[in-house]
N, C-alpha and C positions, 0 to 999 in steps of 0.2 A: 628420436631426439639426438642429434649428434652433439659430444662434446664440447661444452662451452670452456672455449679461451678467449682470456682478455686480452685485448691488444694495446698499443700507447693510446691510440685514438678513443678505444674505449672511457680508458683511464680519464682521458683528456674531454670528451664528455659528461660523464658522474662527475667531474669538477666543474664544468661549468653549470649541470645543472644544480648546484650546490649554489653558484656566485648569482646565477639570476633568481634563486629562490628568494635567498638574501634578499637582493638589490628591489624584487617585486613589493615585498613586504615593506623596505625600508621607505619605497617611493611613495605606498598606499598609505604609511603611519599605523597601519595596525594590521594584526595577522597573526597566524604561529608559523612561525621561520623556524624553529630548533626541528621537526619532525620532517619536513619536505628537505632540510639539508641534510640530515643523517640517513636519509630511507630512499635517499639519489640512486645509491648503487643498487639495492635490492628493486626498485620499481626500474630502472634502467635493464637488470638482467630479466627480471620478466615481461617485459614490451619486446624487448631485444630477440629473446632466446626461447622464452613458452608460451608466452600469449602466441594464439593463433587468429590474428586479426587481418584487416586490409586497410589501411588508412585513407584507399582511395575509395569506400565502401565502409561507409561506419555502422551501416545497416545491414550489410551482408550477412545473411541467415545461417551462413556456416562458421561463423567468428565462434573464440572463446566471450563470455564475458569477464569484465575486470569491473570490480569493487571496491574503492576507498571506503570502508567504513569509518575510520574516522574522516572525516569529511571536514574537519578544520584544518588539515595539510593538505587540502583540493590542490596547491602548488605542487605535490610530487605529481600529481595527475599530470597536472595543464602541461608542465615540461615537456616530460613525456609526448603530449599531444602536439606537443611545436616540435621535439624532435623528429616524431613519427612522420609527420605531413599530413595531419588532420586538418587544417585550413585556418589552427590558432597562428596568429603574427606574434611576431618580436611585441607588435604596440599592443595586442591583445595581453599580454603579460606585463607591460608596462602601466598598463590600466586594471592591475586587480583590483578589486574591490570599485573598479572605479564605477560607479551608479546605473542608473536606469539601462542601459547603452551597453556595459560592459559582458565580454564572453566568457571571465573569469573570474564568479562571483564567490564572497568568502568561503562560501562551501560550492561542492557541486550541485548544479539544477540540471536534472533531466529535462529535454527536449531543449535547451540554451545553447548548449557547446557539442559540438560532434564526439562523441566518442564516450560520452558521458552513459551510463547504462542506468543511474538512478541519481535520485536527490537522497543525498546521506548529507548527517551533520546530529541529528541525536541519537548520539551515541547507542551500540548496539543493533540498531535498525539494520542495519548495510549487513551487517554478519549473518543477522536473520532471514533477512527478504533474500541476502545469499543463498540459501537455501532451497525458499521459494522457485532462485531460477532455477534449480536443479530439480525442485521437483516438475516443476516445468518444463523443463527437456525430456524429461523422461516420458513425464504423459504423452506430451506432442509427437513422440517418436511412436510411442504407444500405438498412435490414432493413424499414423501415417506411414512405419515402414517397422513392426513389430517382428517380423522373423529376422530380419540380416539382425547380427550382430554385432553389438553395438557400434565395437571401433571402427564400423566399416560402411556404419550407415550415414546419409547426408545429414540426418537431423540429430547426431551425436557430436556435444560440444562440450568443454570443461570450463568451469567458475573458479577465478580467481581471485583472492582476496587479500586485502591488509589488511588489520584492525592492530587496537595499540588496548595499552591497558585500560583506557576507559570504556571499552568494547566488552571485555571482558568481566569486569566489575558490572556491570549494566546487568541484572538477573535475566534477562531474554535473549542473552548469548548463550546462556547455559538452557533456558528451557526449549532454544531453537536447536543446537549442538545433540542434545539428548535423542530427536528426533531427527535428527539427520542420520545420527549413526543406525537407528534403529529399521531405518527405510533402505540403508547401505548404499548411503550417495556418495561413489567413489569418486565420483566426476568433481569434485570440491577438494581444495586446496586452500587454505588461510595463512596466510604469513603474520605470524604476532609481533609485531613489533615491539619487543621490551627494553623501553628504558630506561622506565623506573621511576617515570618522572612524570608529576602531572600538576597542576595550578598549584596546588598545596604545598607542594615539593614531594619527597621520595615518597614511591608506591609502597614501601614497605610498612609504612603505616597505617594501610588498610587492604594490604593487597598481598598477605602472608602467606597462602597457603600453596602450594604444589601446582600450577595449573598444569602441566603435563598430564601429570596424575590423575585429576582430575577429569582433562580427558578420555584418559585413557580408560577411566570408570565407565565415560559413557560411552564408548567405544570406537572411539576415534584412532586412527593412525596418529605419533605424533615422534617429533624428532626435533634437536634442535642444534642448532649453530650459533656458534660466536665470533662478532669482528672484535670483541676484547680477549685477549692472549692472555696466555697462563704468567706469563711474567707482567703485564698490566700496562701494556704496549697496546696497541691499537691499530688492526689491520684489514681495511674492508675488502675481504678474500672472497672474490663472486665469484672466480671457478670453485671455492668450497662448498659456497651456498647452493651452486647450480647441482652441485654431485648429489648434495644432501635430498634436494627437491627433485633433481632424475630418481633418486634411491626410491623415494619416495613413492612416484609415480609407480614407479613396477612392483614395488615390495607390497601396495596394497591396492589394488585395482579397485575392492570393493567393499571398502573404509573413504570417507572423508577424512580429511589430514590436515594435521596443525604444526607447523615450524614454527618454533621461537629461534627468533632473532637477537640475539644479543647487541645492542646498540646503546652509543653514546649520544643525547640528543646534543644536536648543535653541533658534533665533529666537524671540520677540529678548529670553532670558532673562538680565538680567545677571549679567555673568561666568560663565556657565556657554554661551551662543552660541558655536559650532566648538570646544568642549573635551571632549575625551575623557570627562570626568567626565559629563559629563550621560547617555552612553550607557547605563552601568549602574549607574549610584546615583542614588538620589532627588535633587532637586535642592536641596534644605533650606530650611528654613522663608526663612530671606532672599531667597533665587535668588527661589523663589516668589512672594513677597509683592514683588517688583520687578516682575515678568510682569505682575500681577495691575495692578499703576500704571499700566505702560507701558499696557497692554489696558485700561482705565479701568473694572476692578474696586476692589471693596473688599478691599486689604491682608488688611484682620483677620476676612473671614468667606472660607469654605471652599464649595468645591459651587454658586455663584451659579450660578442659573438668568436669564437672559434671556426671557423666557416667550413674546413679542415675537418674538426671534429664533429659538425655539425651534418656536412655530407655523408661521412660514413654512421651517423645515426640512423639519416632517412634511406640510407638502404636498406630499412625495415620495409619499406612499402613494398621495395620490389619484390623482397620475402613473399608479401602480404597478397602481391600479383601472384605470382608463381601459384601459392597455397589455394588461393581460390581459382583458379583457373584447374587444378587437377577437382576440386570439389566442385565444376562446374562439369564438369565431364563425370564424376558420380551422380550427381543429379539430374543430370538428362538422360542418364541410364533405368536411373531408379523412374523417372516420367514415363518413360517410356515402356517400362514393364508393368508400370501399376497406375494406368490410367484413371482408374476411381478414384485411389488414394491423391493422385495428380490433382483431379478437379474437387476433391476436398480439401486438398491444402490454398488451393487459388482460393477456395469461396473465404477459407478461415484467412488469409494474410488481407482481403479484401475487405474482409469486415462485416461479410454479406448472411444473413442469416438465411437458414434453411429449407428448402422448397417443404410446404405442410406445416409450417410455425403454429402461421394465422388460424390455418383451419385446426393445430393441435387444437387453441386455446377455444376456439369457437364449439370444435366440438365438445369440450369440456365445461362451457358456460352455460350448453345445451339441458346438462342434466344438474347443473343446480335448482331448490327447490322454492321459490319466493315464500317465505315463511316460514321456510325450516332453519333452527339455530345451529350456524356456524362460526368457532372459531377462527378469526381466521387467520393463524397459526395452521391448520387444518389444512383451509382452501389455499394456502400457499405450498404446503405440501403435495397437492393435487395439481396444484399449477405445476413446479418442477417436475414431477414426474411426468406429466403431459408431453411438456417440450423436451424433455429428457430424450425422450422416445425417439424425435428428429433431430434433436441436434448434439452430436456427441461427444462433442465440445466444450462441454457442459458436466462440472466435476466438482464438488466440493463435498462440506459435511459439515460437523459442531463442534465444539472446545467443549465434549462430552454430556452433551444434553441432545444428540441426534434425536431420539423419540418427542421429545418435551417440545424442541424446535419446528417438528418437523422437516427435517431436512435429510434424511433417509431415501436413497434411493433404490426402488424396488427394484431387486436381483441382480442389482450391479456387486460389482465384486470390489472389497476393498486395496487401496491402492497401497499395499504393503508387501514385504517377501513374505514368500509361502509360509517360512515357520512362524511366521506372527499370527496365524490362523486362531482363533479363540473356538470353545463352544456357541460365543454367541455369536462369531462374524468368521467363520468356517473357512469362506473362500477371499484369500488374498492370492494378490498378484501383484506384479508391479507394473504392472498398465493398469491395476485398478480403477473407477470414477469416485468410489468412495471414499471420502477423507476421515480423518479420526487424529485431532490434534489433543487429546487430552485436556485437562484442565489448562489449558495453555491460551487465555483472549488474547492477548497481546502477539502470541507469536502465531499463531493463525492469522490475524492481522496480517503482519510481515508477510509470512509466508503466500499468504493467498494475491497482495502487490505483487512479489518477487515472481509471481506464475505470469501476473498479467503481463509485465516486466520481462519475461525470457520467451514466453513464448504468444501463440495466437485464441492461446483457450481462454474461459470464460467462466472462472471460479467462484462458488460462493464460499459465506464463513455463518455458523451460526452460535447466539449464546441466546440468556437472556438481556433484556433490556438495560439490568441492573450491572451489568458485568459488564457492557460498553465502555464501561470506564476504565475498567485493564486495555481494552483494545483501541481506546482514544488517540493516541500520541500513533499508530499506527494509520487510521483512520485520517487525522490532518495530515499527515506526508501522500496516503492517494490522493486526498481532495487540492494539494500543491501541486502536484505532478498531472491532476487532472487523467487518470486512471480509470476504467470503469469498476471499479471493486463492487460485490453484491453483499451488502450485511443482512442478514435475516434475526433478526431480533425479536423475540416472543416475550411475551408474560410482560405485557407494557403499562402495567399501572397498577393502582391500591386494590384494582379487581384480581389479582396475584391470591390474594387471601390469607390464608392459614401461616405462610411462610412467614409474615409480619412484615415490618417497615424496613427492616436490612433489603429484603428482597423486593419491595414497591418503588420502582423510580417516580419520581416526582418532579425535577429539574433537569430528565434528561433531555426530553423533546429540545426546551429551551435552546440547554447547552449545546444539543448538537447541532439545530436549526441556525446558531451563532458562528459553525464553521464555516467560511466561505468554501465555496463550489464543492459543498455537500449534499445532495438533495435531500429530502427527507420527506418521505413518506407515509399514512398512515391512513392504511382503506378503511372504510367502513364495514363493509362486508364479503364476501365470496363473489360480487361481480365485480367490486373496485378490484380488490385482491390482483383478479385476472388481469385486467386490463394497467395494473401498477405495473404486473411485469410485463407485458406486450410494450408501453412504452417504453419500460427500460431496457429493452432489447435493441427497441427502435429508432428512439431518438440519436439528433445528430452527434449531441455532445458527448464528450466520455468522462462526464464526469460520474465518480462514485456514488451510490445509492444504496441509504437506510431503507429498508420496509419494516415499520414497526407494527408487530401485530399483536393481536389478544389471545390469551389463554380460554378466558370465556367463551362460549357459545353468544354470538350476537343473532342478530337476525335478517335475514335474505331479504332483501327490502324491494317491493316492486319496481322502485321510483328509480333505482339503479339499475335495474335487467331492460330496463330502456334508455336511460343516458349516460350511464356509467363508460360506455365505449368511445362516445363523442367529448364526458366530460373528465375524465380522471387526467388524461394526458393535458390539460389545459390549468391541472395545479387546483382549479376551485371551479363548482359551475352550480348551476340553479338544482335543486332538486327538487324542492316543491315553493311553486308560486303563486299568486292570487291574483287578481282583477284588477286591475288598474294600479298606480303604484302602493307599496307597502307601507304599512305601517312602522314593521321594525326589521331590519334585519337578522335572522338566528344563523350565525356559522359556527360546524362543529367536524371535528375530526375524527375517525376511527369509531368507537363502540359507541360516543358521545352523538353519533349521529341521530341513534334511534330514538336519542331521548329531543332531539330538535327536533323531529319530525312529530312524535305524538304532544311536544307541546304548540306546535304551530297550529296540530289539530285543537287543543284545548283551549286557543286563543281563537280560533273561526268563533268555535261557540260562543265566544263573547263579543263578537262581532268586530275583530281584531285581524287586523291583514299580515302575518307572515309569512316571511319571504326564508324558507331553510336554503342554505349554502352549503353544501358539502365539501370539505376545505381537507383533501389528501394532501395538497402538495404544496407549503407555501413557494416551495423555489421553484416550483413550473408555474406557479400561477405570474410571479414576479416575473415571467419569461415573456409574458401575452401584452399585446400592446394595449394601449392608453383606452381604446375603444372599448374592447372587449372587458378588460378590469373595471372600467363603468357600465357596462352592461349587466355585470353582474352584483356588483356593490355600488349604485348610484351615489351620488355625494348627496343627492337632494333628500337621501332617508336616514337621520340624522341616530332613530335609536338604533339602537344595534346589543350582541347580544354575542359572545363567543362562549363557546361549551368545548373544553377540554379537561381531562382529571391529569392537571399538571401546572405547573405555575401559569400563568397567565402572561407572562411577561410578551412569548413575540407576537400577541393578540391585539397591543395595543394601538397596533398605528393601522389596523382593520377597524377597530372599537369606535376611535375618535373622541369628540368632548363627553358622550352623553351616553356612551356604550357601557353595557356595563358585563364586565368577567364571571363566568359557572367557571370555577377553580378549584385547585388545593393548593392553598399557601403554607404546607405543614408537610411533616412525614407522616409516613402512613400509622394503618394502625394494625392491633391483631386483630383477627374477626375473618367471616368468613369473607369474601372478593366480595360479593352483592350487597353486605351488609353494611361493609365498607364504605361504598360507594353512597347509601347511601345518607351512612354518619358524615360522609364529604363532602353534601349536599351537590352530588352528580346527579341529579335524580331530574323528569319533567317539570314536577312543579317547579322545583327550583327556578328553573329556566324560565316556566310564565310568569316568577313573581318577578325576576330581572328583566325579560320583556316589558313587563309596565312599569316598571320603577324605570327603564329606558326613557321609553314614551314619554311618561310624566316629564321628566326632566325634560327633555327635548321641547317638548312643545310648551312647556314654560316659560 
């Protein structure tokens, strides 16, 4: 990294990107203008001078990444991205915020805008899944060029970040930061933006204590800089900040590192400089038109271009040629010497899953027992270990319920430095595949995006069911970004038992079936189980995927070791049917299955025609056309019958007029899981006396 000095052109740039910040916000009517006009200079010297990027190549696999985590100044970004020559226009910034159409939306959207590496915007996320890409570099390097060392290999990149104090106040900056230090992701850099100022007005009102120190507890390199002067002057000194953030780089190779910044927001707009107002309203046409003086713009035109300072901006790109064009010639070195590792990295950027998948899972379907009771928490433990075996790509762990989840993988080493070695987890490394987030749902969330996000692996995350709820708000940013994130979620109902009702979800099915482009899963037994995960491997989409399973031992059900292959990927399909059309329809999810099945048997006896539905996936079934979804649920069989131990609520547009819900509309209880179940009235009879209370209505 050679010596950054500023030049007039510089200067003459970080000012204009200040007057279009403005001028984007003022045009849009609403925005936060005070943080994209004071954090000009600092994201100018980092696009400029450390990002290692190619603007002609937003995709390029040797790039740094960069990170807005606060994501309501997306405007220091997009500048940035028009200065660089990422393909934003002038009118592309003239149109923030502006609708359906526009490239610069109030926050960043991953896959929207070139240059974008994620969707940030609640607070904290962006610092976390920060993380993530770092642990995701490192695995990916792991898999594909583990001897060179690091600075020297292709697949070694550094993460860069800004966050402001509401990044930091967010508790998953701190339970992400904790883990970062502890795994010694040097390759991470955050720049804090402090200005002290947030909707409320001054941060000092909730926001008192040391964060340096703070880091520093958790073992962070940390340093910091001020553009406020000791006599209370105001100087944005980006050769000081460059020296402080080179210091930086050398002084800790392998520490993650935090600069605070000392900043005025809104500099140097008048009357709106360190006032709360600037963070979330425009600053109005006066504020504006004072910026525009001071910065020795014209007042009365809008959008001024510098053309001048604009050109020696986008001589980042050439940088950007140059840098990739020498790591293009590391990379066809390193192809060339490690041709396995070559045609593993093609199958993983491709997408392509790995020669023996199919047959892992088949031969694994081979030795389940039709009537032996499985968990299947269990049979999805057996499932990942299976494909584990072919595909190595394939890395995650639990927010410290590994056993309980199943999601342990046999003789892999976990993915930490050596001295984090325990008695119970002996062998770390830091190419590890085993993960270990601690009590942390939320930031395993993050973390396990920010993998899928930096690199081409293929992460899980496990809790129980009930704890989904810490990891929720991480969860709807995959299913935005359309991500394939894998949740493995156990212990999924009032059959939990002993733990009581804190621990029995009840409304999570619901709530999470309510995310859009979330799938949501929930086998019935050890052959759904399998075939849950062969589609989520294989289907086109990338969207993220719940598998919610049981604690309980359920039962290997014949009716699925024969259609479970053909039906699980189809969302919902027949499992057992009768003679000519049905009486009533019974569809049921997960453990609930066994009990549709022995009441369809209890209903023959009474000379009663049911039709069992095995209902894993509403959002792959909602995938299948018009044909097929009346093939399985005819309109012309009017009773109907839904069995789940959970609210009943997304049951009902399957149900219709005369359907009737096997629920729990309550929290759970204490007792053992079985007994539970059936004080909740989950039970078969249940189910045949709502079968003919169906009927009866229907044909009344």
């Amino acid at each position: 990294m050679t010596e950054f000095k500023e030049t007039e052109l510089d200067e003459r740039a970080i000012k204009m990107a200040k007057v279009l910040s403005a001028d984007a916000v003022e045009k849009a009517g609403s925005g936060h203008p005070g943080s994209p006009v004071s954090l000009a200079p600092i994201a100018y010297t980092l696009y400029q001078h450390f990002i290692k990027h190619d603007p002609n190549d937003p995709k390029w696999e040797g790039r740094d990444r960069f990170i807005l985590s606060g994501g309501h100044a997306s405007l220091t970004q997009y500048v940035q991205l028009y200065f660089s020559g990422y393909g934003l226009t002038l009118d592309d910034l003239k149109h923030f915020r502006g609708g359906a159409d526009t490239h610069t939306p109030g926050h960043p959207e991953y896959g929207l805008t070139p240059g974008i590496e994620m969707t940030t915007g609640p607070l904290g996320q962006g610092f976390a899944s920060a993380i993530g890409f770092a642990y995701g570099e490192r695995f990916q390097r792991g898999l594909l060029d583990p001897e060179t060392p690091k600075e020297d290999s292709p697949f070694y990149h550094k993460i860069w970040v800004i966050c402001g104090e509401g990044d930091i106040e967010e508790g998953i900056s701190g339970e992400a930061a904790s883990l970062a230090a502890n795994q010694k992701l040097g390759n991470i850099t955050v720049i804090f933006d402090a200005n002290r100022i947030q909707i409320e007005g001054d941060t000092n009102l909730v926001l008192a204590e040391d964060v340096l120190k703070r880091f520093q507890a958790y073992g962070w390199y940390t340093d910091e800089f001020s553009f406020i002067q000791p006599d209370g002057s105001y100087k944005e000194d980006v050769e000081g900040l460059a020296d402080v953030i080179a210091k930086a780089e050398a002084a800790a190779p392998d520490q993650p590192k935090l600069i605070k910044v000392d900043t005025l927001i809104a500099w140097p707009t008048p009357g709106k400089t360190n006032d709360p107002s600037s963070h979330g309203s425009k600053l109005g046409a006066e504020a504006v038109a004072g910026l525009k003086k001071i910065l020795g713009y014209d007042p009365e035109q809008s959008f001024q271009i510098d053309e001048e300072a604009l050109a020696h901006a986008r001589k980042v790109a050439e940088r950007g040629l140059e840098a990739h064009k020498a790591w293009d010639e590391k990379f066809e070195a390193w192809r060339k010497a490690n041709p396995d590792k070559a045609a593993l990295y093609d199958r993983l950027k491709e997408g392509k899953l790995p020669e023996g998948f199919d047959k892992a899972l088949d031969d694994l379907e081979a030795t389940f027992e039709v009537g032996k009771g499985v968990a299947t928490r269990g049979a999805s433990g057996s499932v990942l270990n299976a494909i584990a075996a072919v595909m190595p790509e394939l890395w995650g762990g639990s927010a410290d319920l590994g056993g309980s989840n199943k999601t342990d993988l046999k003789g892999a080493a976990t993915f930490a430095p050596a001295e984090c070695a325990t008695k119970q987890w002996p062998v770390c490394n830091e190419f590890g595949r085993q993960l270990h987030f601690g009590v942390r749902e939320f930031t395993m969330g993050c973390i396990t995006n920010g993998i899928l996000l930096g690199s081409y692996t293929r992460p899980f995350g496990g809790t129980f069911f009930m704890f989904s709820d810490y990891e929720r708000s991480a969860v709807r940013l995959a299913a935005l970004m359309e991500i394939p994130n894998l949740y493995i979620w156990s212990h999924d109902s009032v059959a939990v038992g002993e733990d009581g009702p804190t621990h029995q979800p009840i409304e999570h099915l619901a709530s999470f079936r309510a995310i859009p482009q979330l799938e949501v899963v929930r086998p019935a037994d050890a052959f759904e189980t399998a075939e849950a995960y062969r589609y989520f491997f294989e289907k086109k989409n990338t969207l993220p995927t719940a598998m919610i399973l049981t604690r309980q031992g359920v039962p290997t059900l014949a009716e699925t070791s024969e259609k479970a292959k053909d039906g699980v990927k189809k969302g919902a399909y027949v499992l057992v049917d009768t003679e000519g059309t049905p009486d009533v329809i019974i569809m049921a999810s997960g453990s609930e299955v066994q009990w549709a099945v022995a009441a369809a048997k209890t209903l023959a006896e009474k000379g009663v025609k049911a039709r069992v539905v095995s209902f894993p996936s509403m959002e792959w079934f909602e995938e299948q056309d018009a044909e097929y979804k009346e093939a399985v649920l005819p309109a012309s069989v009017k009773a109907r019958v839904s069995v789940e131990a959970g609210v009943a609520m997304p049951w009902y547009k399957y149900l219709g007029t005369y359907g009737k819900p096997v629920s729990i509309e309550q929290f759970g209880l204490q007792g053992s899981g079985a007994q539970n179940m059936i004080d909740l009235g989950i039970t078969a009879e249940h189910v045949v006396e709502a079968a003919e209370a169906s009927i009866a209505e229907a044909n009344a």
